[in-house]
C-alpha positions in Angstrom: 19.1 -33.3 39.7 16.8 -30.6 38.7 13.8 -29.2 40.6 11.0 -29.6 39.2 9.6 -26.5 40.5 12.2 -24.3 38.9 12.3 -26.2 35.8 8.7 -28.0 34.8 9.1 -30.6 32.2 6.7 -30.8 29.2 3.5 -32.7 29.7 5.1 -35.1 27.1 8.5 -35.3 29.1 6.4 -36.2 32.3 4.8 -38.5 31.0 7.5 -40.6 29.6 9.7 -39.7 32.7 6.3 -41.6 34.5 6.7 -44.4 32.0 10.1 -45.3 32.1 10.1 -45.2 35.8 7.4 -47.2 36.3 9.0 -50.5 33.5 12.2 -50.0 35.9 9.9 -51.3 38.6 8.0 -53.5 36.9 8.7 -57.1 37.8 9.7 -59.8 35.6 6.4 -61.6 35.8 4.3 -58.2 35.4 6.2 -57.8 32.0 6.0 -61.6 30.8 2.0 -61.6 31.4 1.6 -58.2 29.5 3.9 -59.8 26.7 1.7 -63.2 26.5 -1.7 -60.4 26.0 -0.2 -58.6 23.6 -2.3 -59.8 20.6 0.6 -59.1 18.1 4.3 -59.5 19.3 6.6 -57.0 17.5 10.0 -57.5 16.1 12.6 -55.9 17.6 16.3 -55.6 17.1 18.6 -54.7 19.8 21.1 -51.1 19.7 22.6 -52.0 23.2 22.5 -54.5 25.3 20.9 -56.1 27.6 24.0 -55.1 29.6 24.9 -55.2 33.2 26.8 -52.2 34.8 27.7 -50.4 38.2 26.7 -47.0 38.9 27.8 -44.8 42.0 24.8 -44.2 44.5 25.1 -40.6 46.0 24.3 -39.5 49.0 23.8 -36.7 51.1 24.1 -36.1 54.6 21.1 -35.1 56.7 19.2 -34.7 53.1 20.3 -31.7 52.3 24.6 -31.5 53.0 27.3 -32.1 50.9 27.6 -35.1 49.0 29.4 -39.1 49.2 29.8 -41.7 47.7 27.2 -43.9 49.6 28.2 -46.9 47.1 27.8 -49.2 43.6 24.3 -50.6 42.7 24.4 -53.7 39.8 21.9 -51.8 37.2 21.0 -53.6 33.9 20.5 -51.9 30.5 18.8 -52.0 27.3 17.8 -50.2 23.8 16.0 -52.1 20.7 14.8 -50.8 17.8 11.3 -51.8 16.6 10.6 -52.9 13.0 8.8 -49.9 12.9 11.8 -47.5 13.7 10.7 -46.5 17.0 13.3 -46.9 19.9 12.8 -48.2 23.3 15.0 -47.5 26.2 15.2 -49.4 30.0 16.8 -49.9 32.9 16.5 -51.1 36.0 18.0 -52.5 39.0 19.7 -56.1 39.2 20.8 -58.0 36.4 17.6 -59.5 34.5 18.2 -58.8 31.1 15.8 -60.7 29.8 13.4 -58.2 31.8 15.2 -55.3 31.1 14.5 -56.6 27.6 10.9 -56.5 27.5 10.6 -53.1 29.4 13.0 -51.7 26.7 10.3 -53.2 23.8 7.5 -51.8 26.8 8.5 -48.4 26.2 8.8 -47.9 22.3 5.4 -49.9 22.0 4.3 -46.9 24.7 5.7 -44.3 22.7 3.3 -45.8 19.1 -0.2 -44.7 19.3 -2.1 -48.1 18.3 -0.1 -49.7 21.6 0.4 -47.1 24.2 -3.4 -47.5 25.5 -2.8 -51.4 25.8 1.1 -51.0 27.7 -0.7 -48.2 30.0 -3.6 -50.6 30.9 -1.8 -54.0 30.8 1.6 -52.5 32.4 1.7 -49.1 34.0 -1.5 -48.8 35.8 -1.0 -52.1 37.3 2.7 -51.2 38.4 1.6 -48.2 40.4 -1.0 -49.3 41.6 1.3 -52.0 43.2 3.6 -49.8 44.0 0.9 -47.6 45.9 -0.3 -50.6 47.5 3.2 -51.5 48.8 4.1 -48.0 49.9 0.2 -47.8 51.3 1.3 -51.1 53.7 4.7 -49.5 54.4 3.5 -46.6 55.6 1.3 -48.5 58.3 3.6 -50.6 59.7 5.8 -47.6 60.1 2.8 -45.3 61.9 2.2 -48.3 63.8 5.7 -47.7 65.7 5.3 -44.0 66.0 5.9 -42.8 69.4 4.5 -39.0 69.7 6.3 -37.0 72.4 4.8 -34.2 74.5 5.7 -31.9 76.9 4.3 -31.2 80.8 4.4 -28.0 81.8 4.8 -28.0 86.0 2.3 -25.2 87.0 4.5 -23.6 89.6 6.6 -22.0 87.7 
């Protein structure tokens, strides 16, 4: 994993790294309802997949030791090919290939300039926003079992 401090991506780069995270965490239904709005449905062949996999989730101890094997996560992937030659590449947790599907055609519709506004607006700003939301409602209940510890001094010593 690089740092991003000692080695900045490319606007571009960033912006597709945003992209492709946020169609992993897209749910099924967020991608069917975007598909249903889009006004013209593209063809699209598949390259690979839908295929479901294991990968090895790393860990490291304390955040910052050496690393383990913490264990396998089920992860689903896809490629297609548009009609128009532009590929489109997902994965995401699980084993929904039919969603892994759709975020796969998400992202090469994202990467063409007469779709990308309607995938950000219909798709990605929704997404983070719902993910901001969640994290927003996470971070509350957690604060709300904060205990903050102080210290007495005794004065006669």
């Amino acid at each position: 994993m690089t740092n991003s401090s000692s080695n900045p991506l490319a606007p571009e780069q960033e912006a597709r790294r945003r992209a492709a995270a946020l169609l992993a965490r897209a749910r099924a239904d967020e991608l069917s309802t975007a598909w249903e709005k889009l006004p013209i449905k593209p063809e699209s062949n598949p390259v690979r997949g839908p295929e479901t996999g294991l990968v090895m989730v790393r860990g490291r101890i304390g955040g910052g030791g050496a690393p383990f094997n913490l264990g396998e996560a089920t992860v689903t992937r896809a490629t297609v090919l548009l009609s128009s030659g532009t590929a489109g590449h997902a994965q995401s947790l699980g084993t929904d290939k039919a969603k892994v599907r759709l975020a796969a055609i998400f992202d090469a519709l994202w990467q063409e300039e007469q779709t990308a506004a309607f995938v950000e607006s219909e798709i990605l700003a929704p997404v983070e926003a719902r993910i901001q939301e969640e994290d927003r409602q996470q971070a509350e209940k957690t604060a709300a079992t904060r205990v903050d510890f102080f210290t007495m001094v005794r004065g006669d010593d």
